[in-house]
SEZA-765475 format. One record per atom (N, C-alpha, C): residue in one letter; chain; atom name; x, y, z. Coordinates in steps of 0.1 Angstrom, whole numbers, plus 2048, in hexadecimal, padded with zeros to 3 digits. Example, Ala and Ser with C-alpha at 12.3 -4.5 7.8 and 13.67 -1.06 7.14 Angstrom:
BEGIN
R  rest  kette  atom   c1   c2   c3
R     a      A     N  884  7C7  84E
R     a      A    CA  87B  7D3  84E
R     a      A     C  884  7DF  84E
R     s      A     N  880  7EA  847
R     s      A    CA  889  7F5  847
R     s      A     C  881  800  84F
This chain:
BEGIN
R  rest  kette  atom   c1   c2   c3
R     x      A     N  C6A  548  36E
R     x      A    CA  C73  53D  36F
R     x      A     C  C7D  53E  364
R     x      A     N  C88  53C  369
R     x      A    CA  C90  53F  35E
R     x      A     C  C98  533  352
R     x      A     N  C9A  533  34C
R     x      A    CA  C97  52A  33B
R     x      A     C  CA1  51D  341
R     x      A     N  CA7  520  34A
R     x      A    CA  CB5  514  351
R     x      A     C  CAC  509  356
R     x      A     N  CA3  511  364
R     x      A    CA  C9B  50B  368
R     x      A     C  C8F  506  362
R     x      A     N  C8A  50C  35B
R     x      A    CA  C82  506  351
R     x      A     C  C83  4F9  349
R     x      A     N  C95  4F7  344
R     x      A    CA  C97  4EC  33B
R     x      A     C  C9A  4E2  346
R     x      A     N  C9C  4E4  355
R     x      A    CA  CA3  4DA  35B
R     x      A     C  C94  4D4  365
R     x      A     N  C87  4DC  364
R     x      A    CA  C7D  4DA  36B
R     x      A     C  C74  4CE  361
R     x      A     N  C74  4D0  34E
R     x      A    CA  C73  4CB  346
R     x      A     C  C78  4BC  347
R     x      A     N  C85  4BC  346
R     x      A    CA  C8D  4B2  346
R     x      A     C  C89  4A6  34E
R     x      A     N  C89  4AE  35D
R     x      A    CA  C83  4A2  364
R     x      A     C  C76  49B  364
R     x      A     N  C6E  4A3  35D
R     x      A    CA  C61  49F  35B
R     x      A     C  C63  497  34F
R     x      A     N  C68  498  345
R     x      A    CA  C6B  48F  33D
R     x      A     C  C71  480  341
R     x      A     N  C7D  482  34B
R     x      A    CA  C84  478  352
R     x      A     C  C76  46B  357
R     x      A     N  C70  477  361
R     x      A    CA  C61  46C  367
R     x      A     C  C5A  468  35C
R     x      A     N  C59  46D  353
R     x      A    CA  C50  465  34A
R     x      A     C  C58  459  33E
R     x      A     N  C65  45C  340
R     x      A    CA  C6A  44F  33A
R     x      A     C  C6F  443  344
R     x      A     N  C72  444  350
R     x      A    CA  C72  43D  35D
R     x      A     C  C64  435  35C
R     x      A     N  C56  441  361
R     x      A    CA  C4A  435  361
R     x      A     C  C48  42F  356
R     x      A     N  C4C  434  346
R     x      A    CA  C49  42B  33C
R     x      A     C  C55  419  33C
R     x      A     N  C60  41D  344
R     x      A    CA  C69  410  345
R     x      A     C  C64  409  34E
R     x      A     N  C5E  40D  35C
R     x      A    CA  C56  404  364
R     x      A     C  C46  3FE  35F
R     x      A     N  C41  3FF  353
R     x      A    CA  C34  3FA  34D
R     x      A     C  C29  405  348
R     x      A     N  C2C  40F  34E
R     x      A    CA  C22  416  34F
R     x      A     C  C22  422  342
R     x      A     N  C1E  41B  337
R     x      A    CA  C20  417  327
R     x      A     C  C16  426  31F
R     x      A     N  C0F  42D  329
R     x      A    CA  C07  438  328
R     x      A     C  C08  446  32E
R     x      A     N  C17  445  335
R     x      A    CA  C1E  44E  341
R     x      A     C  C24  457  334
R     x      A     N  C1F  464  335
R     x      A    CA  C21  46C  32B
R     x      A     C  C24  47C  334
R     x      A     N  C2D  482  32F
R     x      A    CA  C30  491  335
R     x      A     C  C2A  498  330
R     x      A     N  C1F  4A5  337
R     x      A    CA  C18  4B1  32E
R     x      A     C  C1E  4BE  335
R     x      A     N  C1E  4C7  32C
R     x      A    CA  C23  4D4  32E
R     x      A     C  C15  4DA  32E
R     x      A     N  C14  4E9  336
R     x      A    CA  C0C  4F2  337
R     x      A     C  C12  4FC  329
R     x      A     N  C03  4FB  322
R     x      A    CA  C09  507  313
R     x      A     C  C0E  501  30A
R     x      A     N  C1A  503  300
R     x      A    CA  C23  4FF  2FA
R     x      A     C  C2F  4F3  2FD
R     x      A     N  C36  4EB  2F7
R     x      A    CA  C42  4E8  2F9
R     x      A     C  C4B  4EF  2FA
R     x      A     N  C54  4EF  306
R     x      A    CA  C5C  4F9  30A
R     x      A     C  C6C  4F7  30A
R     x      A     N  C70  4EA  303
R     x      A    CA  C7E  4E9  300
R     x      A     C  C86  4F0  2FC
R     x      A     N  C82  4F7  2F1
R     x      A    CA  C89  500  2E8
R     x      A     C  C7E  511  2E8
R     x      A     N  C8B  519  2E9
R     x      A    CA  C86  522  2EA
R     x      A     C  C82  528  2D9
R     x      A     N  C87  522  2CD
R     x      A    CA  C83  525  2BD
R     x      A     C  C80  519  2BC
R     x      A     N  C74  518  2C2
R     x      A    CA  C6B  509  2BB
R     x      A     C  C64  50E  2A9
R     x      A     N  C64  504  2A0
R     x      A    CA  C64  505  295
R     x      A     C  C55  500  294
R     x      A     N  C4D  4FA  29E
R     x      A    CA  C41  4F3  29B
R     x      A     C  C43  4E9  291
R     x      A     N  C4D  4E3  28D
R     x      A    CA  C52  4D8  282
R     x      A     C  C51  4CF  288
R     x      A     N  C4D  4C2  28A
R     x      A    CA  C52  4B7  28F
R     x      A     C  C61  4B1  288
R     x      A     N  C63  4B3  278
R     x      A    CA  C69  4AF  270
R     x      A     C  C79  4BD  273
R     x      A     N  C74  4C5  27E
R     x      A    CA  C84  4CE  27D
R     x      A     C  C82  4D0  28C
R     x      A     N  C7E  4C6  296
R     x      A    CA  C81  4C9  2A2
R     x      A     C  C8C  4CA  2A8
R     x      A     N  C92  4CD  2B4
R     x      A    CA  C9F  4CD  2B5
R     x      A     C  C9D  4C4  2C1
R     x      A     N  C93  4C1  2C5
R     x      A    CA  C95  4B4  2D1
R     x      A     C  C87  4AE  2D1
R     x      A     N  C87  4A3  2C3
R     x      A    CA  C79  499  2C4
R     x      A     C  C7D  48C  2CC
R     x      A     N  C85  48C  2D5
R     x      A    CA  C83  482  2DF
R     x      A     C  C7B  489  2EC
R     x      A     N  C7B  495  2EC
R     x      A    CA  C77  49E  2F8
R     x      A     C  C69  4A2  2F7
R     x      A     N  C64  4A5  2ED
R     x      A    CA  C55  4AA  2EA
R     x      A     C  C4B  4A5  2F4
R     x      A     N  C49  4B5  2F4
R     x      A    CA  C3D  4AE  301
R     x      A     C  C30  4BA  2FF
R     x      A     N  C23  4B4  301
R     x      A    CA  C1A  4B6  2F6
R     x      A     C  C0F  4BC  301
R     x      A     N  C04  4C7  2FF
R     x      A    CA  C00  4CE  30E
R     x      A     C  BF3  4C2  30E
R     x      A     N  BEC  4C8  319
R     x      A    CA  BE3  4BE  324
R     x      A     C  BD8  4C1  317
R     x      A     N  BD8  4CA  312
R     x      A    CA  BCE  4CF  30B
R     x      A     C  BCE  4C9  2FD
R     x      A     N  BDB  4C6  2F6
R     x      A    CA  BDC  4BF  2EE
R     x      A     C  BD9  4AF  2EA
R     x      A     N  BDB  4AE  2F9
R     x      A    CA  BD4  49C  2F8
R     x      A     C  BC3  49A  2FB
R     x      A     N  BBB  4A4  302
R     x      A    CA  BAF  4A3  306
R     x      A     C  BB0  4A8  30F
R     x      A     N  BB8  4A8  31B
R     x      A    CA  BB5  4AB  32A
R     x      A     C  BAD  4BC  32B
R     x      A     N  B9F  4BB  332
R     x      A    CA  B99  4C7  331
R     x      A     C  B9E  4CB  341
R     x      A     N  BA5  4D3  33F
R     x      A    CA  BAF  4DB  34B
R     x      A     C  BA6  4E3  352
R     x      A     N  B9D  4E6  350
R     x      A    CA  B92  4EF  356
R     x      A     C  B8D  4E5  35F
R     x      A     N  B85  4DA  357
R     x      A    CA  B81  4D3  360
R     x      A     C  B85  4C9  36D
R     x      A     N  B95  4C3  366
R     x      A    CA  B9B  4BC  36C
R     x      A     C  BA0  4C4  37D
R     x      A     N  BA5  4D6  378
R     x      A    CA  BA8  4D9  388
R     x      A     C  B96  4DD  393
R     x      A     N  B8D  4DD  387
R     x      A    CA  B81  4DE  38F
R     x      A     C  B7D  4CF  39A
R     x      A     N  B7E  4C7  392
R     x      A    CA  B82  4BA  39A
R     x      A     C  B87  4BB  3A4
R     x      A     N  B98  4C0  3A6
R     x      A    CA  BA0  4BF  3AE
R     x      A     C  B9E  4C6  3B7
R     x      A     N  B95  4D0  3BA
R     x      A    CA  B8F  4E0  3BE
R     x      A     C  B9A  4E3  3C1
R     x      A     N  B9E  4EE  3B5
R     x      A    CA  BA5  4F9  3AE
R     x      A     C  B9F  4FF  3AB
R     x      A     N  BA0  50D  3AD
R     x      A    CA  B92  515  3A2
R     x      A     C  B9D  51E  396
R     x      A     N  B9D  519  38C
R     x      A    CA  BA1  51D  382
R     x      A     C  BA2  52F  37E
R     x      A     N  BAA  539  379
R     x      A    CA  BA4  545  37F
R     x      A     C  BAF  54C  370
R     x      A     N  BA6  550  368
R     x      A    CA  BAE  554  35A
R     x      A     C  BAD  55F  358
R     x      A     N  BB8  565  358
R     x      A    CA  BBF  576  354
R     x      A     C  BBD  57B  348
């Protein structure tokens, strides 16, 4: 995927989660697979980010156990 479509695939996902947070839904949070992918020289700073309104934090960093969650969905998870 190339880094255009990447920022503009981001963006919207960002968009939906400040949308459902203006309709009430006060826990509507955006997660990335992996890293934060705004910037391609992320500094891991919070204090020298270049877009801390955008930060978006993976499934794995809040709790979500991703293994189990697509076992649920029946996904079968399959790691290279």
């Amino acid at each position: 995927m190339s880094s255009q479509r990447k920022l503009e695939m981001l963006s919207t996902v960002h968009a939906l989660e400040k949308a459902a947070m203006n309709k009430g839904y006060a826990l509507a949070v955006d997660l990335v697979s992996g890293y934060c992918q705004f910037s391609e020289r992320c500094t891991l700073d919070r204090a020298t980010c270049m877009y801390p309104t955008k930060l978006s934090y993976s499934e794995e960093a809040v709790g979500v156990n991703v293994q189990a969650t697509a076992k649920n969905a029946g996904i079968k998870a399959i790691f290279h």
